[in-house]
Backbone as JSON Lines, residues from 0, in Angstrom:
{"i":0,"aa":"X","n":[0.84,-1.19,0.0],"ca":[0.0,0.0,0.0],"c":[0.88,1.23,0.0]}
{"i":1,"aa":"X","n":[0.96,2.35,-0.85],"ca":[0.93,3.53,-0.31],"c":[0.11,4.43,-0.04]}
{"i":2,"aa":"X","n":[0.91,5.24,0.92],"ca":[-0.33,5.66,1.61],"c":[-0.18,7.23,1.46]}
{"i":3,"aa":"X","n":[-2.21,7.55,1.48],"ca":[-1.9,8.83,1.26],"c":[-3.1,9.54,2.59]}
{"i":4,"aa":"X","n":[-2.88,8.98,3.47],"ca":[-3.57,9.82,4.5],"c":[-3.13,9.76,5.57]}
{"i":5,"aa":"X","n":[-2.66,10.66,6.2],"ca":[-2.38,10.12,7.78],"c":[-3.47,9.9,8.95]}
{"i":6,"aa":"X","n":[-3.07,8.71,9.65],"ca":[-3.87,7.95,10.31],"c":[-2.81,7.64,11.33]}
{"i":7,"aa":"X","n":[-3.73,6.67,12.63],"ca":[-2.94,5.62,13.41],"c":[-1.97,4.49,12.29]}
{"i":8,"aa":"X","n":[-0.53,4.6,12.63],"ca":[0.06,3.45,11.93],"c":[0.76,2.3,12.92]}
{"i":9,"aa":"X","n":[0.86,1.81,12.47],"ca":[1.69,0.26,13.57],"c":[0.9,-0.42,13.16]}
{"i":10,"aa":"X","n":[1.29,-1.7,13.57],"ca":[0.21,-2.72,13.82],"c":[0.16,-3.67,15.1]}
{"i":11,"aa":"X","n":[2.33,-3.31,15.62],"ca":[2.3,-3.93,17.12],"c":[1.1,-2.97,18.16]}
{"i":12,"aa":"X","n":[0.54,-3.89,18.98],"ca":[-0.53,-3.27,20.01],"c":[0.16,-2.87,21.21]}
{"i":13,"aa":"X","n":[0.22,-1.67,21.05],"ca":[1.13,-1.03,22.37],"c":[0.52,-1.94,24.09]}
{"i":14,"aa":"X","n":[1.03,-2.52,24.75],"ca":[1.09,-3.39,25.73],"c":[0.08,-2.29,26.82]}
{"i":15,"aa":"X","n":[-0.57,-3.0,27.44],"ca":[-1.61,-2.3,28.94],"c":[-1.01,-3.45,29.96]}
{"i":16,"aa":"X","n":[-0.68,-2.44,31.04],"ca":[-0.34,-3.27,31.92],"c":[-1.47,-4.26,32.86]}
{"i":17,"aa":"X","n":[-2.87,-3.23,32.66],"ca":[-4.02,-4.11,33.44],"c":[-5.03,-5.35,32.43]}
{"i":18,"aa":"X","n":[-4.48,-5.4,30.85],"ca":[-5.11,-6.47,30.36],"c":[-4.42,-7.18,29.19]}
{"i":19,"aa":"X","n":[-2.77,-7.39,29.79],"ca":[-2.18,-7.86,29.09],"c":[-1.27,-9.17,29.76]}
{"i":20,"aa":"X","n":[-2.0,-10.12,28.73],"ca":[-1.73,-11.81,29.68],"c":[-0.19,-12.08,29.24]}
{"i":21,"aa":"X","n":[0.1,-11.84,27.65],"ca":[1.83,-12.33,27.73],"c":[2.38,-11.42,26.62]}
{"i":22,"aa":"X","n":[3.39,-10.89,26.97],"ca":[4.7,-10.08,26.78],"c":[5.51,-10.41,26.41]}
{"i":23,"aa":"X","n":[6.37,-10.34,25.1],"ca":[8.17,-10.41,25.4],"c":[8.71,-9.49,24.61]}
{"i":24,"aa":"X","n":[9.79,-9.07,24.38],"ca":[10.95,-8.08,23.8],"c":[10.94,-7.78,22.8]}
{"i":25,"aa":"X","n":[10.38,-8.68,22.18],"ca":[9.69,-7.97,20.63],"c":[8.78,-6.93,20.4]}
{"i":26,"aa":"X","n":[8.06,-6.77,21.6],"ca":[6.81,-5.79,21.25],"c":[5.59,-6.21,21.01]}
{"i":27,"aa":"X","n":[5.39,-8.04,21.24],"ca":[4.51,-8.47,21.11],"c":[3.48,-8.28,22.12]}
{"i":28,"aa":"X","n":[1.85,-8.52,21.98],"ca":[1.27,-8.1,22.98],"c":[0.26,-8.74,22.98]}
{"i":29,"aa":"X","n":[-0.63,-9.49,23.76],"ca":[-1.28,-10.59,23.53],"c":[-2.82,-10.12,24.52]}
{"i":30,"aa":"X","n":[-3.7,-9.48,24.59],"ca":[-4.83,-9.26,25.3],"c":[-6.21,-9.98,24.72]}
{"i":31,"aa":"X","n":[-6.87,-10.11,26.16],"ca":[-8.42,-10.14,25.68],"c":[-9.24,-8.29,25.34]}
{"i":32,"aa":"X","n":[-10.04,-8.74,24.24],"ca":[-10.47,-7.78,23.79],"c":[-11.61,-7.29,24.49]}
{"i":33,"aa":"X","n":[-11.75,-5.62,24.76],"ca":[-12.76,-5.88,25.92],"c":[-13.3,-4.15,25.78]}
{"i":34,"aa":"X","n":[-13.63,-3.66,26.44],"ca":[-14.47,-1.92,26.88],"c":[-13.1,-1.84,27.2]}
{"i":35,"aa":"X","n":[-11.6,-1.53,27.86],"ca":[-10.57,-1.53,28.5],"c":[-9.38,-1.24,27.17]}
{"i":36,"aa":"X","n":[-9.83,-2.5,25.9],"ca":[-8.85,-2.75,25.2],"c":[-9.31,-2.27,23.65]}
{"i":37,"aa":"X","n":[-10.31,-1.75,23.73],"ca":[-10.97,-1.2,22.46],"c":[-10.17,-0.7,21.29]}
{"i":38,"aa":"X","n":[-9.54,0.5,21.44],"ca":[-8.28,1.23,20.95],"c":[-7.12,-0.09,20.1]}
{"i":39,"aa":"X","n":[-7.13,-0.87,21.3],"ca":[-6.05,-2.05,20.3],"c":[-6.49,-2.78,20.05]}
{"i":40,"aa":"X","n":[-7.9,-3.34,20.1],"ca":[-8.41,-4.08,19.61],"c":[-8.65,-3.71,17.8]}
{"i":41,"aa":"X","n":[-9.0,-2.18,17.97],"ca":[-9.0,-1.73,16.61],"c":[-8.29,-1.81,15.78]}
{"i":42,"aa":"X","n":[-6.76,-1.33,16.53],"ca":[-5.32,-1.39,15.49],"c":[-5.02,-3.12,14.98]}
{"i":43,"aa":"X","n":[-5.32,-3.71,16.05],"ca":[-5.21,-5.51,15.66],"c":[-6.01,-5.72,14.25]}
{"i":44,"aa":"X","n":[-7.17,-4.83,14.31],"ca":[-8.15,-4.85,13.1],"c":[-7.47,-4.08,11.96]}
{"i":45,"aa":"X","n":[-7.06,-2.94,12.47],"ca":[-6.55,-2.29,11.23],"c":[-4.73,-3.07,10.62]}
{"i":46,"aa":"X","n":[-4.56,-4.55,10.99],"ca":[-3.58,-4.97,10.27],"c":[-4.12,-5.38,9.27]}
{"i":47,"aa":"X","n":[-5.42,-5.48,8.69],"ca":[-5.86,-5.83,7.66],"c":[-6.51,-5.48,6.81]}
{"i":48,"aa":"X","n":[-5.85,-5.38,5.79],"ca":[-6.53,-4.1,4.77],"c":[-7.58,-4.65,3.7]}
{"i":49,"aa":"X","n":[-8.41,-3.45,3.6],"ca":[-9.49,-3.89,3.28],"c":[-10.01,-3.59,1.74]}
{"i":50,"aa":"X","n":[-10.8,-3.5,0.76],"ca":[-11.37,-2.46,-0.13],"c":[-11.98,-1.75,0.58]}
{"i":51,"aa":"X","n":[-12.55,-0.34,-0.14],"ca":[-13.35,0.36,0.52],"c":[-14.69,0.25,-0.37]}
{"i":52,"aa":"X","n":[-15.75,0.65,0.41],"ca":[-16.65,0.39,-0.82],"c":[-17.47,1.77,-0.16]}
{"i":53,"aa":"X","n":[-18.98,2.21,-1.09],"ca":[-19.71,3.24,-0.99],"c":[-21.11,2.52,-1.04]}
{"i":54,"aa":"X","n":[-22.14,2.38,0.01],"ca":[-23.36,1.85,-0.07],"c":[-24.52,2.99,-0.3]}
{"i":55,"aa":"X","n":[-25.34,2.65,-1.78],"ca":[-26.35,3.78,-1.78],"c":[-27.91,2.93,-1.78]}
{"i":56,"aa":"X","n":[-28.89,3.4,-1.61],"ca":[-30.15,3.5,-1.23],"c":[-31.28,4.52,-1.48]}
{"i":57,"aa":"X","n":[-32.24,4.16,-1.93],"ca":[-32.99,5.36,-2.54],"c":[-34.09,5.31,-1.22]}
{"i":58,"aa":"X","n":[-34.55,6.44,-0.79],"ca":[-35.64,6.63,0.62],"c":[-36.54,7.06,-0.02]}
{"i":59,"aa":"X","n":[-37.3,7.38,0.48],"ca":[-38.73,8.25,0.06],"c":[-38.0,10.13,0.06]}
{"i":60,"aa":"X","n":[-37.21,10.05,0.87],"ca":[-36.75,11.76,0.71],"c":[-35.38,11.85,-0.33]}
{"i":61,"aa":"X","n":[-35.08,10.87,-0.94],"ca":[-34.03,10.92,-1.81],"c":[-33.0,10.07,-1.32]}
{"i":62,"aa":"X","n":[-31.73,9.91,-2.48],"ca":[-30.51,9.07,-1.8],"c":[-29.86,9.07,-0.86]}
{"i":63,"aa":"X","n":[-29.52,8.41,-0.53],"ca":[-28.54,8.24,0.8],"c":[-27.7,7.62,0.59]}
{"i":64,"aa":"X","n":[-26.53,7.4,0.97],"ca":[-25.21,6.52,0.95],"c":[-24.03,6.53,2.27]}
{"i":65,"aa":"X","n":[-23.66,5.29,2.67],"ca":[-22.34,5.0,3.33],"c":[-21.46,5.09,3.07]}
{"i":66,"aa":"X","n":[-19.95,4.88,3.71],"ca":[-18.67,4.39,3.27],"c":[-18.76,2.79,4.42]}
{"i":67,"aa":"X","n":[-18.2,1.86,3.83],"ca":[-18.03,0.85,4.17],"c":[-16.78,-0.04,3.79]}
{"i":68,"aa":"X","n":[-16.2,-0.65,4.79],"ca":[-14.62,-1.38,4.2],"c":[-15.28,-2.86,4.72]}
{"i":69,"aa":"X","n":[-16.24,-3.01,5.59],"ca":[-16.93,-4.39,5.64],"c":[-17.96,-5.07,4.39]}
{"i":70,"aa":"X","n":[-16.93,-5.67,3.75],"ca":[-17.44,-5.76,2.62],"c":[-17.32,-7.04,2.01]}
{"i":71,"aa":"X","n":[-17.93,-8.24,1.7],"ca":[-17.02,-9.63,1.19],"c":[-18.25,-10.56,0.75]}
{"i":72,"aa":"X","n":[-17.58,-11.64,-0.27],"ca":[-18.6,-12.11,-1.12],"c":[-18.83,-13.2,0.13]}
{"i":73,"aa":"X","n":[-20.03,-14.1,-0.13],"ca":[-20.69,-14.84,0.61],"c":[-20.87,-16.09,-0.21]}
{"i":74,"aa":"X","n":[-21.23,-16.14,-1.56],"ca":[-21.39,-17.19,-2.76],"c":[-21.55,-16.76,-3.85]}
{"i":75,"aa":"X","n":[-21.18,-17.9,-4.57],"ca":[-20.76,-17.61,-6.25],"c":[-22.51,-18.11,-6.54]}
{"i":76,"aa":"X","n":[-23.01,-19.18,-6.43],"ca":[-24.4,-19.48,-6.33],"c":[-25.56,-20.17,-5.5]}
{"i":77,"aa":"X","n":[-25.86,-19.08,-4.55],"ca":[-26.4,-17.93,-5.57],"c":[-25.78,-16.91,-5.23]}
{"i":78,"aa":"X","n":[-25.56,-15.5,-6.36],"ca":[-24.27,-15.07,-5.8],"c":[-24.8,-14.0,-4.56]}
{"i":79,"aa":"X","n":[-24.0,-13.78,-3.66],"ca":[-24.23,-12.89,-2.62],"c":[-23.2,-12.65,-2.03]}
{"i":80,"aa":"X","n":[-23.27,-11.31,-1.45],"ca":[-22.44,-10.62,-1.14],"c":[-23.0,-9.94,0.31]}
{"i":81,"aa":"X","n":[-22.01,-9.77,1.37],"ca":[-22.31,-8.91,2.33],"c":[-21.91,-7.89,2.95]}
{"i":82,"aa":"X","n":[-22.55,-6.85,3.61],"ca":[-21.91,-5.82,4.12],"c":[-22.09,-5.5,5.67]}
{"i":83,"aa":"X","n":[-21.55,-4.63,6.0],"ca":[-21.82,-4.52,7.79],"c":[-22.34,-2.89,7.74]}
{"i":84,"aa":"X","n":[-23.12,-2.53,8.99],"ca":[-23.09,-1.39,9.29],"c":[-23.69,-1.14,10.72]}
{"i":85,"aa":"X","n":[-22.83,-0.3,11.1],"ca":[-23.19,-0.26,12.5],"c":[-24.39,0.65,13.19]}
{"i":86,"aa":"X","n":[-24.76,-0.3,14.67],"ca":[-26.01,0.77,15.24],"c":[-26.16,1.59,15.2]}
{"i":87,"aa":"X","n":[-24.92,2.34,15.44],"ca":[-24.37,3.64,16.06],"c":[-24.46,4.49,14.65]}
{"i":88,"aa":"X","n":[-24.54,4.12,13.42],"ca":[-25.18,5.26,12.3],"c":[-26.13,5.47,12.3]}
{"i":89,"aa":"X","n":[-26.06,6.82,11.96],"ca":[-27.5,7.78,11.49],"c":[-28.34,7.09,10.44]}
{"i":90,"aa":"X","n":[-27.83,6.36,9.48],"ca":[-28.02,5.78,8.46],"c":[-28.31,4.33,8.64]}
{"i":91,"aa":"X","n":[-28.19,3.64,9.81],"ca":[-28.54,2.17,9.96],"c":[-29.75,1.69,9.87]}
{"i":92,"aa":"X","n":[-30.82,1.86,10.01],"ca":[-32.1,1.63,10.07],"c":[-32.8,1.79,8.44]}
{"i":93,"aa":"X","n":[-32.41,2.64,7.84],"ca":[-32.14,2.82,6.25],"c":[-32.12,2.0,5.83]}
{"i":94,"aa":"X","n":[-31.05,1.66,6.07],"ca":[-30.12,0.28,5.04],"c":[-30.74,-1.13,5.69]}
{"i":95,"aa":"X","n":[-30.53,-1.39,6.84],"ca":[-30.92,-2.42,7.47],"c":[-32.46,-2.57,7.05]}
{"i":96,"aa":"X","n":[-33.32,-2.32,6.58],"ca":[-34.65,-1.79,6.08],"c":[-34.9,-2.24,4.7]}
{"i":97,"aa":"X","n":[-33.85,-1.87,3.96],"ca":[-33.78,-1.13,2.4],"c":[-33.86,-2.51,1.75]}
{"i":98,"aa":"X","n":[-35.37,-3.23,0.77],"ca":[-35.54,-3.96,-0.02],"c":[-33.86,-4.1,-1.03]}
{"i":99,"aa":"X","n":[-34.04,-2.66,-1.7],"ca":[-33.06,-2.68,-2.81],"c":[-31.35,-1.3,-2.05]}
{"i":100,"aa":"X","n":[-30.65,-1.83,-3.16],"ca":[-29.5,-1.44,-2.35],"c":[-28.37,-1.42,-3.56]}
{"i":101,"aa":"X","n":[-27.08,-0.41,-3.6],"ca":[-25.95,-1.12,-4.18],"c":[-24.68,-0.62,-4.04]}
{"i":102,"aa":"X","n":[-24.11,-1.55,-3.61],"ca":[-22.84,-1.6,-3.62],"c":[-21.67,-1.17,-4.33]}
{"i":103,"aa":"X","n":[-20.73,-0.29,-4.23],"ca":[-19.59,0.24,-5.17],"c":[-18.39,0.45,-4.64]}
{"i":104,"aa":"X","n":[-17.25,-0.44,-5.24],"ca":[-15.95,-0.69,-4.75],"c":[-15.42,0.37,-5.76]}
{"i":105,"aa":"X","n":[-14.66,1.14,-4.4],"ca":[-13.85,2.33,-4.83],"c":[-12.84,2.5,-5.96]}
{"i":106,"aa":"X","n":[-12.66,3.59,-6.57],"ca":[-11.35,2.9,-7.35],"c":[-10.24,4.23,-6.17]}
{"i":107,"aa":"X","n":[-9.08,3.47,-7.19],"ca":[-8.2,4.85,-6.15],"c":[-8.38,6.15,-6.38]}
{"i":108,"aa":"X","n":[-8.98,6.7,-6.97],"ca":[-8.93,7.99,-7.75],"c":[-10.41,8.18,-6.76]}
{"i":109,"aa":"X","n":[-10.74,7.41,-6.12],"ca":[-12.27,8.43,-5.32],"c":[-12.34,8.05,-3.82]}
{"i":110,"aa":"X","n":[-11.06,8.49,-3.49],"ca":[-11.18,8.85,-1.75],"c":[-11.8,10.24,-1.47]}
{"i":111,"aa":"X","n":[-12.2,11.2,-2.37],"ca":[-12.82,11.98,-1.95],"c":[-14.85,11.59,-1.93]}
{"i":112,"aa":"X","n":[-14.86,10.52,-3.05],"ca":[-16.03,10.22,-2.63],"c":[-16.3,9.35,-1.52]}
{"i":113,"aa":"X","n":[-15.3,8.33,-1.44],"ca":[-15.09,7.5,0.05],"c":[-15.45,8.63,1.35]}
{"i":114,"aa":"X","n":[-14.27,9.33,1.49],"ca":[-14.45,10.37,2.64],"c":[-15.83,11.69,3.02]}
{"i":115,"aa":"X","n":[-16.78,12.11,1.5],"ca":[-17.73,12.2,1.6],"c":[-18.8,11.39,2.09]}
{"i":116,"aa":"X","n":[-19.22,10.09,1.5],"ca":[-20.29,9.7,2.08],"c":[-19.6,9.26,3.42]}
{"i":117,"aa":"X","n":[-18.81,9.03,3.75],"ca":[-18.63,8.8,5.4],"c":[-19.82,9.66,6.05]}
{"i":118,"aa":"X","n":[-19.25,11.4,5.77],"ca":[-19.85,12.18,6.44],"c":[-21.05,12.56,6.19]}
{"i":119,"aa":"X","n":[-21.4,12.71,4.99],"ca":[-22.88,13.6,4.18],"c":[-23.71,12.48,3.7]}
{"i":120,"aa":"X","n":[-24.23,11.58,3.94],"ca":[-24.88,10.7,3.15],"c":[-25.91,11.13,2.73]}
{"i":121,"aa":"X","n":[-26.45,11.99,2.94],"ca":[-27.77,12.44,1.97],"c":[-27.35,13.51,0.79]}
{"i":122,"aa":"X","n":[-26.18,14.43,0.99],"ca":[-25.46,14.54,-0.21],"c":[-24.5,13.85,-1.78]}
{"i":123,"aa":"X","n":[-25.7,13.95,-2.35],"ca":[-25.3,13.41,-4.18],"c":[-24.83,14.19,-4.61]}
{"i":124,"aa":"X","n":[-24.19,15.63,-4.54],"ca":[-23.93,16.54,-5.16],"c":[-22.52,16.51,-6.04]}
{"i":125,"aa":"X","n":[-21.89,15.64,-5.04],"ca":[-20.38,15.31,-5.42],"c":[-20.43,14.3,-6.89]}
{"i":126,"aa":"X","n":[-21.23,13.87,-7.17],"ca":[-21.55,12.35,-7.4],"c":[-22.09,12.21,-8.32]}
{"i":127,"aa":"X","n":[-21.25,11.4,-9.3],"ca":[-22.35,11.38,-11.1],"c":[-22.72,9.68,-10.36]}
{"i":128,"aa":"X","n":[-24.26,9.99,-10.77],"ca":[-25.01,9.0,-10.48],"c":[-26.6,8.9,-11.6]}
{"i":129,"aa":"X","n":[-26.9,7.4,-11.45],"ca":[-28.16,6.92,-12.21],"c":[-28.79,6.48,-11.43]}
{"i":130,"aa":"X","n":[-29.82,6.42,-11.88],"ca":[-30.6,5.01,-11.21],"c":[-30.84,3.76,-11.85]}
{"i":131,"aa":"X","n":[-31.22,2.56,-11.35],"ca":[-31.07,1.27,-11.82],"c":[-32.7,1.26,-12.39]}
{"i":132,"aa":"X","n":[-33.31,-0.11,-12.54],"ca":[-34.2,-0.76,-13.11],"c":[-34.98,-0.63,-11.63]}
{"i":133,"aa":"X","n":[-34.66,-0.87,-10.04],"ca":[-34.93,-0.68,-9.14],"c":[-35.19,0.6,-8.25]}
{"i":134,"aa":"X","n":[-35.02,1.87,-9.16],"ca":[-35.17,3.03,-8.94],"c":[-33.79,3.45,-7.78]}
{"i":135,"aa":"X","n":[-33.0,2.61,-8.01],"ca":[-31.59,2.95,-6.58],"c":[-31.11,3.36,-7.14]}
{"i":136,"aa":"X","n":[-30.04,4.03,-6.48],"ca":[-29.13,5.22,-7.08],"c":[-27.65,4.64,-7.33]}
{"i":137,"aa":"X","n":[-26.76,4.41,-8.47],"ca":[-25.93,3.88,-8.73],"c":[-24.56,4.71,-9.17]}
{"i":138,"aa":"X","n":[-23.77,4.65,-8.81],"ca":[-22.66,5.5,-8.76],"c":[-21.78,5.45,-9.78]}
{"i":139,"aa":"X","n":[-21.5,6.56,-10.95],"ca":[-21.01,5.87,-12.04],"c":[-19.34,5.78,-11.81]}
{"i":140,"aa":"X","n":[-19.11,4.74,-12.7],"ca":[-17.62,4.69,-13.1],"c":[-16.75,3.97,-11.68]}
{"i":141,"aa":"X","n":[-17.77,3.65,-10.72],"ca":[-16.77,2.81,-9.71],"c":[-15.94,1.71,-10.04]}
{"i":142,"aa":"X","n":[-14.99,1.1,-9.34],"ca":[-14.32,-0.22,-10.16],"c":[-15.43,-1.12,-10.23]}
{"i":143,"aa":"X","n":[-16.08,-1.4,-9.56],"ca":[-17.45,-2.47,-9.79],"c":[-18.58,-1.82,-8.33]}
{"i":144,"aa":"X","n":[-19.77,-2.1,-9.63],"ca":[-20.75,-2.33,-8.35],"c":[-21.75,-3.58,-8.72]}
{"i":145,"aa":"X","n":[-22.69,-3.72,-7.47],"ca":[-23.03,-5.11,-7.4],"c":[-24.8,-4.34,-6.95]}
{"i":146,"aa":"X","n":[-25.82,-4.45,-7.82],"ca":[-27.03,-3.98,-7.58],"c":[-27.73,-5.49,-7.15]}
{"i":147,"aa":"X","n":[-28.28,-5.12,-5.38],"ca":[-28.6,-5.98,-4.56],"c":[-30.1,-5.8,-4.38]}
{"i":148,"aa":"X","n":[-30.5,-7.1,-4.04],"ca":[-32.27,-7.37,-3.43],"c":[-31.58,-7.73,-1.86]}
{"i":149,"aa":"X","n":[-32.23,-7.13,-0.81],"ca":[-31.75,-7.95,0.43],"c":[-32.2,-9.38,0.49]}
{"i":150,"aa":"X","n":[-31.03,-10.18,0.96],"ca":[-31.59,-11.28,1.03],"c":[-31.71,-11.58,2.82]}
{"i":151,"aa":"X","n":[-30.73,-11.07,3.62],"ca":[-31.02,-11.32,4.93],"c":[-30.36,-10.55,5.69]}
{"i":152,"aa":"X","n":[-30.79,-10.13,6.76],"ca":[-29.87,-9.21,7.82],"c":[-29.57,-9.59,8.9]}
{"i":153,"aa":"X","n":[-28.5,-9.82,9.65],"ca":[-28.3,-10.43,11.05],"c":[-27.71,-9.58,12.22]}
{"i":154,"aa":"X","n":[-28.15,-9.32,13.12],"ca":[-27.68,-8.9,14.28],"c":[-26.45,-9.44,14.64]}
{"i":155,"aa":"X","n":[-25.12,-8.64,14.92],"ca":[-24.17,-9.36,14.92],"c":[-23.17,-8.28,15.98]}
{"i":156,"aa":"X","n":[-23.38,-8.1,17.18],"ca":[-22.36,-7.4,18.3],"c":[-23.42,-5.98,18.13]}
{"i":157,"aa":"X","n":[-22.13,-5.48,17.66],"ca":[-22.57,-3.44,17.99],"c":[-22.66,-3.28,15.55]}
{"i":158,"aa":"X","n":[-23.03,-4.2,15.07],"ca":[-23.56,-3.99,13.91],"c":[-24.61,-5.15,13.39]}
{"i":159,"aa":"X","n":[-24.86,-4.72,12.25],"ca":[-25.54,-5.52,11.42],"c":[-25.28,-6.17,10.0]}
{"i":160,"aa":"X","n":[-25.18,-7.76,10.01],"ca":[-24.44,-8.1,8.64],"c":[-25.84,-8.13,7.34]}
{"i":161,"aa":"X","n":[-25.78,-7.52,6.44],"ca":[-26.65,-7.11,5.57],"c":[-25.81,-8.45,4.45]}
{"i":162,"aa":"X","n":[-26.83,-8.9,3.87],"ca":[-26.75,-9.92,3.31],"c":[-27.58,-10.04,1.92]}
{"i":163,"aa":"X","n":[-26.6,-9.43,0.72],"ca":[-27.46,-9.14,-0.52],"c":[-27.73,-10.33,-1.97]}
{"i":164,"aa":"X","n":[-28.59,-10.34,-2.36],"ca":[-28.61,-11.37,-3.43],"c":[-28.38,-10.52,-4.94]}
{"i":165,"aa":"X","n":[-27.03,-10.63,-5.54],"ca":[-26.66,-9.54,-6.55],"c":[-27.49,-10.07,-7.88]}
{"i":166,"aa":"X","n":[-28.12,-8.8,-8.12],"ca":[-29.05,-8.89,-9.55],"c":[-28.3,-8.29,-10.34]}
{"i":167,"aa":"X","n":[-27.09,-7.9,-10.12],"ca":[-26.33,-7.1,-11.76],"c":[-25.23,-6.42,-11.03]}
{"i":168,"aa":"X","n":[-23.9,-6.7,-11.91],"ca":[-22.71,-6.64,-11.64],"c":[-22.01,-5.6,-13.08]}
{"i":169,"aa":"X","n":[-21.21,-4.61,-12.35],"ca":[-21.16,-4.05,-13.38],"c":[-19.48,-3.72,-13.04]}
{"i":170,"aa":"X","n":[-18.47,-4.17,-13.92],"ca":[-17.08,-3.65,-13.14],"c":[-16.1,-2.73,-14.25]}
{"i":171,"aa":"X","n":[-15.38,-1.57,-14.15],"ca":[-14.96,-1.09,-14.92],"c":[-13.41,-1.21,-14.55]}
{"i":172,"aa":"X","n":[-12.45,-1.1,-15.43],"ca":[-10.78,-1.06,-15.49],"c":[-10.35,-0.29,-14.51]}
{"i":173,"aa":"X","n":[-9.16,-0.45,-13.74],"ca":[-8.68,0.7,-12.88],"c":[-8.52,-0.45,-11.61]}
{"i":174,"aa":"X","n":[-7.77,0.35,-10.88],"ca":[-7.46,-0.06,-9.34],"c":[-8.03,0.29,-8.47]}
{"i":175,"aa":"X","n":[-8.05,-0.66,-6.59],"ca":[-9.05,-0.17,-6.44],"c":[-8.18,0.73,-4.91]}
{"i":176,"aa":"X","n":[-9.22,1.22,-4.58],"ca":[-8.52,1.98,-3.13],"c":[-8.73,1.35,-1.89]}
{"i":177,"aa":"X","n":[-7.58,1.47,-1.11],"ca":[-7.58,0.35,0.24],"c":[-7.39,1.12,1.07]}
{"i":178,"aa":"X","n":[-8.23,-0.09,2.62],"ca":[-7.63,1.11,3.49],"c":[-7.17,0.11,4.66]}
{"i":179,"aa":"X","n":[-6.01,0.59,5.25],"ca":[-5.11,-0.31,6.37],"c":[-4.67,0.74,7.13]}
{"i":180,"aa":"X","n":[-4.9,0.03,8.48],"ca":[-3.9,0.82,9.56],"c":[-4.33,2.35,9.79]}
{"i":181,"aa":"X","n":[-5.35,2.81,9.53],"ca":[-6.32,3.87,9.24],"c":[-5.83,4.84,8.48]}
{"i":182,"aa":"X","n":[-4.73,4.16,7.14],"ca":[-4.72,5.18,6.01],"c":[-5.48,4.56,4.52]}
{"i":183,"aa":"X","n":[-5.72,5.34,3.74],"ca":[-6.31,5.27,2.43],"c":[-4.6,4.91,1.17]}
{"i":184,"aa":"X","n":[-4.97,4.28,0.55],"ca":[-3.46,3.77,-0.51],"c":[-4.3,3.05,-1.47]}
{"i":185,"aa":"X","n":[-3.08,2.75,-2.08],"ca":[-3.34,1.85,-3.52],"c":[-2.65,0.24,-3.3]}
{"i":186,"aa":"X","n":[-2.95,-0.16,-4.31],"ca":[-2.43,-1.48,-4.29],"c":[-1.1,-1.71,-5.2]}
{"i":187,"aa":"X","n":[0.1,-1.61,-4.86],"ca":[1.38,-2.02,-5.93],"c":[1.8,-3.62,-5.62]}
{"i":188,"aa":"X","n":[2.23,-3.69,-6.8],"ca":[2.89,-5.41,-7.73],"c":[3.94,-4.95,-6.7]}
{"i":189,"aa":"X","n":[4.38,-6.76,-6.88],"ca":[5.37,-6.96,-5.93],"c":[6.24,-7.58,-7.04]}
C-alpha cells in the first residue's frame, strides 16, 4: 500500500499493563479484547486491509449513501455478497430496512467520494449517479458495483451483517482503493 492519509500506523498493540496476559521483547502483545482494550483491539483490526466500498439506497426523501470497508462475497451461487453497518449510524435503520440497495468498490482515484459519504450521506452533489431498473441510485464509473435485493440481515455485536442477493454486476478497469492501519493507498505489484 501507499499511503496517502495520515492515520494511526503500527500494527504492534502497544502493551496495557491491566489487560495484558503475555509479553516479550519484541513488542509483542497478547490481550483479551474488551471496553478496556478497544483502541487495540482496533489497530489488531486495522492490520488488515481492506477495499473500501460506498453503499447507496434510494428513501422516500431521496438518496442516501455510506462508506463501508466491511465488505465480502458470501457465494458464487447464488451469488451474494455482504456488508456490515453499524447501530451507532445515522443511516442504519435505512439500510438495514432497504428492499433494494448497491454496492460500489472504490477505485483509487475516489477517496474523496469515500471520505464524503462517510460524512454527508444524503449529499449526491459530489456524485455522477443513475438510477437502476430498481429506482436505486448507482454510482457511475466505480471499479465495480453489485445492484442488490436484500436477502437477509443479522444482528451481529454493535452492527448488522446485511446480506445481498446480486441482480447485476457491473465492473470497470482501474485499481481499487484500500484502506489499512487507518490510512487510504493503492495497491502495488510486488
Amino acid at each position: 500500500m501507499s499511503g496517502r492519509d495520515s492515520g494511526q500506523s503500527g500494527c504492534i498493540v502497544a502493551p496495557r499493563q491491566e489487560t495484558t496476559e503475555a509479553s516479550d521483547l519484541s513488542g509483542e502483545t497478547t490481550f483479551v479484547p474488551g471496553p478496556e482494550t478497544e483502541a487495540e483491539y482496533r489497530r489488531a483490526l486495522g492490520c488488515f486491509g481492506t477495499g473500501v466500498t460506498v453503499v447507496t439506497h434510494m428513501t422516500e426523501n431521496g438518496p442516501i449513501a455510506m462508506t463501508a470497508n466491511s465488505f465480502a462475497s458470501v457465494s458464487l451461487d447464488p451469488p451474494l455478497v455482504l456488508w456490515c453497518a453499524a447501530y451507532r449510524s445515522r443511516r442504519h435503520a435505512l439500510f438495514a430496512q432497504a428492499r433494494h440497495y448497491a454496492i460500489h468498490v472504490m477505485r483509487d482515484d475516489q477517496l474523496h467520494l469515500a471520505r464524503h459519504f462517510a460524512r454527508k450521506g444524503h449529499d449526491f452533489s459530489v456524485a455522477d449517479w443513475t438510477t437502476n431498473a430498481e429506482g436505486q441510485p448507482v454510482l457511475s464509473d466505480s471499479l465495480a458495483s453489485f445492484e442488490c435485493v436484500r436477502d437477509a440481515v443479522h444482528p451481529a455485536g454493535d452492527h448488522s451483517i446485511i446480506v445481498g442477493h446480486v441482480l447485476r454486476c457491473t465492473v470497470h478497469p482501474g485499481s481499487g482503493l484500500l484502506f489499512k492501519r487507518g490510512q487510504y493507498g493503492g495497491f502495488s505489484d510486488l
